[in-house]
C-alpha positions in Angstrom: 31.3 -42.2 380.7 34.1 -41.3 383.3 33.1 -40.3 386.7 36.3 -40.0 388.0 36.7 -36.4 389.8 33.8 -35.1 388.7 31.6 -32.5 389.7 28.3 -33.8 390.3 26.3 -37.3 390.7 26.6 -39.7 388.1 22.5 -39.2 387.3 23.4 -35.5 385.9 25.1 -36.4 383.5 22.9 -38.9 382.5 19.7 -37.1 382.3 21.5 -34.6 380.1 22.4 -36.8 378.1 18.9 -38.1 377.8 17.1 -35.1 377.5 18.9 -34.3 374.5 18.3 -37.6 372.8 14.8 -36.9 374.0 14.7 -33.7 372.0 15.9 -35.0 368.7 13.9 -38.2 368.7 10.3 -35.9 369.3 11.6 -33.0 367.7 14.5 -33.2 364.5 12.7 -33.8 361.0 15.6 -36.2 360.3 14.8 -38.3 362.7 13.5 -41.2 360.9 17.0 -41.5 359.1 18.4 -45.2 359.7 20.8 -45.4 362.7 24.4 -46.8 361.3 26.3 -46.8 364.4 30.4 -46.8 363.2 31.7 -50.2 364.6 34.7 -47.7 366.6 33.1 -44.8 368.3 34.7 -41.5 368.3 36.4 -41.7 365.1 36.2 -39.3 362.4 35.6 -41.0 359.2 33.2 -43.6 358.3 33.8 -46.5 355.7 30.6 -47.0 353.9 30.7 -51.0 352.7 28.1 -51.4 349.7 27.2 -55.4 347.5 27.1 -54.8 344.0 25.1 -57.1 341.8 27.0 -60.6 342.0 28.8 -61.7 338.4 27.1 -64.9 337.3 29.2 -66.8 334.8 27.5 -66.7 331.2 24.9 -64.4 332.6 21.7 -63.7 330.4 22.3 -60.3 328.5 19.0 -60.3 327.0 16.6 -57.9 329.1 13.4 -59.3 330.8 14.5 -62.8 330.6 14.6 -65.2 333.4 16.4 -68.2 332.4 18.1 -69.2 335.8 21.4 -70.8 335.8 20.5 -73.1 332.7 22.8 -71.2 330.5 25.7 -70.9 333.0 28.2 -73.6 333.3 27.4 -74.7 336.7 31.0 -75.9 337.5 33.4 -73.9 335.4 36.6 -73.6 336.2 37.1 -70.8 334.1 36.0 -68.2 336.5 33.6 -67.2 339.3 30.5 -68.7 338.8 29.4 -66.1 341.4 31.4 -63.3 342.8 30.2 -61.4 345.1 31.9 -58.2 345.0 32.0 -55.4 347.8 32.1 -52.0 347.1 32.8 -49.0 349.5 32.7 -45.5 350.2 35.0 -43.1 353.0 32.8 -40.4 354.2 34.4 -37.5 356.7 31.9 -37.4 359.5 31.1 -34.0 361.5 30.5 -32.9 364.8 28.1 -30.5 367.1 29.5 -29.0 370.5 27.4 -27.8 373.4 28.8 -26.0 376.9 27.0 -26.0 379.7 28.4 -23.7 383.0 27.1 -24.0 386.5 28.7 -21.9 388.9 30.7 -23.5 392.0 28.4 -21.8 394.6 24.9 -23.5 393.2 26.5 -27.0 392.6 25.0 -28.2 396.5 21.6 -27.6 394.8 22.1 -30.1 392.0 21.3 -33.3 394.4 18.8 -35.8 393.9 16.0 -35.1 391.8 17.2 -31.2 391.1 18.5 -31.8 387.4 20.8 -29.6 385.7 19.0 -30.6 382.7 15.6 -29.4 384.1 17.7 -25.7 384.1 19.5 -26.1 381.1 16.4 -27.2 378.7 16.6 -24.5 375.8 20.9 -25.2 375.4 20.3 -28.7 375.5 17.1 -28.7 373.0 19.3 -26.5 370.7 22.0 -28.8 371.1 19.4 -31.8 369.6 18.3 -29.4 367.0 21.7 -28.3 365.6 22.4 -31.9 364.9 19.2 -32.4 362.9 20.0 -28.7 361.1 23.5 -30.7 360.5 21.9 -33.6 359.0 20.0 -31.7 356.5 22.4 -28.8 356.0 26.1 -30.4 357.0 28.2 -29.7 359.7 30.9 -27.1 359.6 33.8 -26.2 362.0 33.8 -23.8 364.3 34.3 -20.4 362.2 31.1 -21.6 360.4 32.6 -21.2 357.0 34.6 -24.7 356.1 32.1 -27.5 355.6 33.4 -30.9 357.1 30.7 -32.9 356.4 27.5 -32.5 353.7 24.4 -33.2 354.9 21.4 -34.0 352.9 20.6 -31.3 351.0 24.4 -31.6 349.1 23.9 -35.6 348.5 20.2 -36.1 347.5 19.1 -35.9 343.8 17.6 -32.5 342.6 14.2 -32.9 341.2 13.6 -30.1 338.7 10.3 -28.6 337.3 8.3 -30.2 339.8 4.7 -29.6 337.8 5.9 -30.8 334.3 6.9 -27.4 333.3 8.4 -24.9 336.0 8.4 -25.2 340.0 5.5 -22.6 340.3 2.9 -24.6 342.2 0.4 -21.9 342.2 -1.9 -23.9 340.2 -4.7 -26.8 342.3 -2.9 -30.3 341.9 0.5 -29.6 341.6 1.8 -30.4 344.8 0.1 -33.8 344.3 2.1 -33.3 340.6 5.4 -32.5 342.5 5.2 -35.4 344.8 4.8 -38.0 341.9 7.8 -36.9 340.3 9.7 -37.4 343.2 8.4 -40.9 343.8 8.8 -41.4 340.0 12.1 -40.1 339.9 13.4 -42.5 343.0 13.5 -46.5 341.7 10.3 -49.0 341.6 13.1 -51.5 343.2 14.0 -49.4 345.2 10.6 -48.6 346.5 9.4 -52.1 346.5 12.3 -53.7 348.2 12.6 -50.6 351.2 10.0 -49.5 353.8 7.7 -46.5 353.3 9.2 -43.3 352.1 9.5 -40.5 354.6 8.6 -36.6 353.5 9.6 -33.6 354.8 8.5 -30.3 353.8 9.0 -26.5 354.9 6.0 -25.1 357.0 4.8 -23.0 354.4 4.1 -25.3 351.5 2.1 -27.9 354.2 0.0 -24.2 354.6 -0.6 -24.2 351.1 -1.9 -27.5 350.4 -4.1 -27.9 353.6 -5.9 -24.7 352.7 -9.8 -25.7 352.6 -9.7 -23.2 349.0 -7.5 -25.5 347.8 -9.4 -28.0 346.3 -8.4 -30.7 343.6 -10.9 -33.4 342.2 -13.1 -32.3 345.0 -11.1 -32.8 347.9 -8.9 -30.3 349.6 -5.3 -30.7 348.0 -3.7 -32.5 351.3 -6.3 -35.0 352.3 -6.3 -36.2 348.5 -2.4 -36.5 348.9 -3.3 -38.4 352.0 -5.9 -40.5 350.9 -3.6 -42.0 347.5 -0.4 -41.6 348.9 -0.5 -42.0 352.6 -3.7 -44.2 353.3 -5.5 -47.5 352.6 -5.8 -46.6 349.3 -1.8 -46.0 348.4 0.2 -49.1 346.9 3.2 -50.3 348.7 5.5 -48.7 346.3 4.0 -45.4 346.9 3.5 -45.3 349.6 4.6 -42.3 351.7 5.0 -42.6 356.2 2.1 -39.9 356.9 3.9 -38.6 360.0 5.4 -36.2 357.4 8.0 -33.7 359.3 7.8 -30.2 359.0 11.3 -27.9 359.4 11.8 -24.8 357.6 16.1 -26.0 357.7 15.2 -27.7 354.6 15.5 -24.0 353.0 18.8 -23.5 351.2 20.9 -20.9 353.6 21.5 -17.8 351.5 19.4 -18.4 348.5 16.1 -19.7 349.7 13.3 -17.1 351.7 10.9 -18.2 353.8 7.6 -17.7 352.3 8.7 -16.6 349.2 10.3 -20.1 348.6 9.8 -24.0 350.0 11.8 -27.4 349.5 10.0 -31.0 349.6 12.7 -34.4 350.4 11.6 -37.4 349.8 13.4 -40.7 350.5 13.2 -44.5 351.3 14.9 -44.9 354.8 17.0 -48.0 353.8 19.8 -48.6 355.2 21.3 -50.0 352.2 21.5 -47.0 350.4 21.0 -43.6 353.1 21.8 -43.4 356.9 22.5 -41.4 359.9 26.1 -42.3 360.8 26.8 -41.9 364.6 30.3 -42.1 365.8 29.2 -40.4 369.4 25.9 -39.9 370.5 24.9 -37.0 373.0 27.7 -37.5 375.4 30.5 -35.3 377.5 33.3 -34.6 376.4 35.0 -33.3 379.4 34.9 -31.3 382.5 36.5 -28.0 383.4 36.7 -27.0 387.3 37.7 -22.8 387.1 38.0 -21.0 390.4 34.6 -20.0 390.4 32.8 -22.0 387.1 32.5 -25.7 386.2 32.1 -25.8 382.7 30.8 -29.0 381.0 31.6 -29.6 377.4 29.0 -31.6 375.5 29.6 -33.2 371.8 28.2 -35.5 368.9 29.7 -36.8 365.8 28.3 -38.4 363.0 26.5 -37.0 359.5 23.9 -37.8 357.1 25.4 -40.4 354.1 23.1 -40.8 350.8 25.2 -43.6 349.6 22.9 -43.8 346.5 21.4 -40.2 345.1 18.6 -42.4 343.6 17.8 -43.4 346.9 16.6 -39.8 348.2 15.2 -36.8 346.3 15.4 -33.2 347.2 13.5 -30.5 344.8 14.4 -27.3 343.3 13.4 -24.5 345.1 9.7 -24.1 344.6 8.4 -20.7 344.1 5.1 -18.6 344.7 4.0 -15.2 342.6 
């Protein structure tokens, strides 16, 4: 970070920037997203390198057979025995600005332990949370109206009729339906190969299933999705993080109502296949001295990227009567 001319001691700016990193890490739903910092910071694009399966000469056809390399002509010269071949991906990448103002007359307060972040807590915890909503949502320009960058609801796969028949979870047992299909509809190898899957749900539907009248195959609907999905009793490749994250962003803008409607996501946080791309992290942008304002200008860039649909699910909107 420059410090050249600036306003105030170095240690402002960096507890600013701190607090909002503090914010999103104990506060945005998306949070458990891998990190894929851009190997150039500040750009605007991001080039997403994926392996595909490696061409083996002769290669077994025949499904469920293991035959190693016995078929393969270990030294042929008539092409790749093995070749590894890289695939990729250019994703646009969006950005979240905050200002913060502090007028000329009060900067001689803002010494020592007297933090402009201490003052400025509800811009700078906004700040954290647009990202997160930006994550999940995508990241627009400035008018509100031109997406830049998608977030997760736009990439994820769409998991439809989430109790075998409609999305109507009304009836005992089929939030524990709806969250099968979702682990159903993502990969075994996927599920095997990654760490546990992370959940997040809108408020109201957590309501729902925690409700002691709720009760399926005599245990109230949550704690049985606990005990076989989230506890000593779920396999690995079921097996769901149980700090589950609750935001109410996960509602479509515009169609979904609160109440009325709620969304479930589900995916395995692999790198491999989804991320949270950072180009800047919670930084400043710049500085502004006025005659009688100094007005900071705070940014981040980055974006949500589900390089592979499979790897993250996202239902339909689920609906109450």
């Amino acid at each position: 970070m420059v410090t050249y001319n600036t306003a105030f001691e170095q240690r402002q700016y960096m507890a600013i920037s701190l607090k909002a990193a503090k914010f999103y890490l104990e506060k945005a739903s998306m949070m458990p997203l891998p990190l894929k910092k851009t190997p150039v910071p500040h750009v605007k694009k991001f080039r997403w390198t994926q392996l595909t399966k490696p061409y083996i000469a002769a290669e077994d056809t025949e499904a469920d057979v293991a035959t190693g390399s016995h078929e393969a002509e270990e030294w042929s010269e008539d092409g790749p025995l093995a070749d590894i071949q890289h695939g990729y991906n250019d994703y646009d990448l969006g950005s979240v600005s905050m200002y913060l103002s502090v007028k000329k007359s009060n900067i001689p307060q803002f010494v020592g332990n007297n933090l402009i972040a201490d003052k400025r807590e509800a811009i700078i915890e906004k700040f954290a949370l647009d990202v997160d909503e930006g994550l999940i949502r995508g990241f627009y320009d400035r008018t509100g109206k031109v997406l830049v960058a998608s977030g997760y609801q736009a990439q994820a796969t769409t998991v439809s009729n989430l109790n075998g028949v409609d999305s109507n979870l009304e009836t005992k047992g089929d939030i524990w339906k709806a969250l099968n299909l979702m682990i159903d509809t993502i990969p075994l190898g996927m599920r095997q190969s990654g760490p546990p899957m992370e959940l997040v749900m809108s408020e109201h539907i957590y309501k729902l299933a925690s409700d002691p009248n709720r009760v399926y195959l005599q245990d109230i609907e949550w704690d049985y999705i606990k005990k076989y999905l989230m506890g000593e009793n779920s396999l690995k490749s079921r097996k769901i993080n149980p700090n589950v994250k609750i935001s109410n962003k996960l509602l479509v803008a515009g169609t979904d109502t609160i109440v009325t409607n709620d969304r479930m996501a589900l995916y395995v946080p692999d790198p491999r296949w989804i991320g949270k791309v950072v180009a800047r992290s919670f930084g400043k942008l710049g500085e502004l001295q006025k005659m009688h304002t100094v007005i900071q200008h705070w940014g981040w860039t980055g974006r949500c990227i589900i390089d592979n649909a499979l790897s993250a699910m996202f239902t339909e909107p689920i609906v109450w009567t």
